[in-house]
Structure formats: structure tokens, C-alpha cells
N, C-alpha and C positions, 0 to 999 in steps of 0.2 A: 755205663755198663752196670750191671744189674746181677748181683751174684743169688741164686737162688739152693742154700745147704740146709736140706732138713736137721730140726735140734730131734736128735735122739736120746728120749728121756730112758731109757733102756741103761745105757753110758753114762748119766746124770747123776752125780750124788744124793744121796736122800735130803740135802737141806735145800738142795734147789727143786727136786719133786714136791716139795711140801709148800715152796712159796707160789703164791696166787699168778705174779707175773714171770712169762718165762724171758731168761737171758738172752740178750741180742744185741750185737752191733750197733754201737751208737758213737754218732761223730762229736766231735769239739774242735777245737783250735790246738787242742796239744797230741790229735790224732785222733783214732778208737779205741774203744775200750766193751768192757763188758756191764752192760747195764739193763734197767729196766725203765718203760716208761709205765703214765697213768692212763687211765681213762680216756682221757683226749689225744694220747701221742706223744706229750712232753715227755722231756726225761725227767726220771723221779729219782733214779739214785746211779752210781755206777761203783759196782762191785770190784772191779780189778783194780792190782795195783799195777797194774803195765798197761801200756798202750802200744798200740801197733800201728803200721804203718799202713796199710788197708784194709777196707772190710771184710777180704778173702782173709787173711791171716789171723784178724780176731775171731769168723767163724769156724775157723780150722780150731783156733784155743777151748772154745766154745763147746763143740763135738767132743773133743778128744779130753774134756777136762784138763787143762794147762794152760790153767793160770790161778793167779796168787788172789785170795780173796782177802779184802778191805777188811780191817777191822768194825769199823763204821760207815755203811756205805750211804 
């Protein structure tokens, strides 16, 4: 299944309008979270300190701004 939620930069803090990749749903072994990939698709960092339990719920955090940002992502 295939969730398709537009990111509304409208709604988006100014430190995520300012970076080059925009936040998205990305998987691992310990869940989703919120991250960015590179060039190719790989993941390149993940910003959240929560993970969710599916892709629908970290782009609900996503839109709506709610969630905890990494100190170092």
C-alpha cells in the first residue's frame, strides 16, 4: 500500500524551508522516522527522535509539524 501526503511547506518551519532536501518517511529496522535522502535515494540522515509505527503516521508528524528534532542528524 502506497500512501501518497503532500508535504506542505506553507506549515513547515523556516529551518526545514531553507534545507535543500525535503523531510520524508524513511524506513529501518527500528521503524520510520523522519529523514532525508541524497542524490541517489540512500538515506543521508534522519532528523527525528521518534519513530513510528507506519509510513502514514510519520507523514501525519511530517505535515502537521510533531516531531522532536535530532540534535545531530
Amino acid at each position: 500500500m502506497s500512501y501518497r501526503i503532500a508535504f506542505s511547506w506553507g506549515r513547515a518551519p523556516n529551518w526545514v524551508k531553507n534545507q535543500m532536501a525535503r523531510p520524508r518517511p524513511m524506513k529501518s529496522a527500528a521503524g520510520w522516522y523522519v529523514g532525508t535522502t541524497d542524490e541517489t535515494g540512500s538515506p543521508e540522515a534522519r532528523w527525528s527522535e521518534e519513530y513510528y509505527r507506519t509510513k502514514y503516521a510519520c507523514n501525519v508528524a511530517i505535515i502537521y509539524d510533531n516531531w522532536t528534532r535530532r540534535e545531530a542528524p
